[in-house]
N, C-alpha and C positions, 0 to 999 in steps of 0.2 A: 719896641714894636715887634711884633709875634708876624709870622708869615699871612697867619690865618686875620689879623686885623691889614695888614699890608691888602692883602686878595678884596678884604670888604671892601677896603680903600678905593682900590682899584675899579672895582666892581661899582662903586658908584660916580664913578667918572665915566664911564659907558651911556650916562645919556649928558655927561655936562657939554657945557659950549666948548669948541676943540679950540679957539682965541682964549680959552680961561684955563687951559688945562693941559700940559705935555702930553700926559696919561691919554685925556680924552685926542689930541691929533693923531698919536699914534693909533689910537683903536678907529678912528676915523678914514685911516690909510686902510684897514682890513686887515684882515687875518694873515696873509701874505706879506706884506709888510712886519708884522710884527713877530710873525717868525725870521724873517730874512735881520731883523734888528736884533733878535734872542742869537740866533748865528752868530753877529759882527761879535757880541757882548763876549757868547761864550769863550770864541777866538782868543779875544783878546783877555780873557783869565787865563787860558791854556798857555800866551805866553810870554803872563807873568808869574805862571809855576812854572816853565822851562828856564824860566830866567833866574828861579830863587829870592824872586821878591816879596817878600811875607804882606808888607803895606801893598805893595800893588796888587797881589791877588787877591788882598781883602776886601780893597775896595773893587774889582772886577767882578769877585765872585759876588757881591752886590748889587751889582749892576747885572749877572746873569738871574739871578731869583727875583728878580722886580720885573727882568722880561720875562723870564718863565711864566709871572703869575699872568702879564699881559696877554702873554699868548694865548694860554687857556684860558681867560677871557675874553678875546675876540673870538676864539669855535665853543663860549659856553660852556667848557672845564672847570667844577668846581674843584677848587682844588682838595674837599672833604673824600673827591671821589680818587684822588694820586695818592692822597694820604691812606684811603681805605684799600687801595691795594699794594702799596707797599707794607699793610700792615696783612694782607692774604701773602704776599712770598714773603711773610717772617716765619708762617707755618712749616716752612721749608728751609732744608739750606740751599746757600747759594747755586751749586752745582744742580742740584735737582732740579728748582727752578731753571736756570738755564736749558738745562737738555731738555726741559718739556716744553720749551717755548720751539724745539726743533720742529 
């Protein structure tokens, strides 16, 4: 499964029954919820790469890009439009980018 079929996924759980669907209670909770759940997620990848754990950050980091896509689905973030600008700072190096964001 590709990110961009995950995001459709996702994206059509937004009107299912939140009783038929994790996807859909979490988006039912709001946008606040589902960032504060992308938080708990990311956490807990950060530290199982402090820890050295290959399996566990794989599956963490897993569990961070499945909240990613939920979050920018409850405030209506296609994720075509995170793709489309991290493909505008490739035009750039890293550095530049940054300092322009000063």
């Amino acid at each position: 499964m590709t990110l961009d079929d995950l995001a459709k996924l996702i994206d059509t759980r937004k009107s299912a029954d939140p009783d038929s669907s994790w996807t859909a209670q979490l988006l039912a909770k709001g946008p606040e919820k589902c960032a504060e759940k992308f938080g708990e997620e990311a956490i807990e990848a950060i530290i199982e790469a402090v820890k050295g754990d290959p399996v566990g950050l794989t599956s963490e980091a897993a569990d961070v890009l499945y909240h990613l896509l939920v979050m920018l689905a409850a405030r209506d973030v296609p994720l075509q439009d995170v793709l489309d600008e991290l493909a505008r700072r490739q035009q750039q190096s890293g550095l530049a980018e940054k300092a322009a964001r000063r």
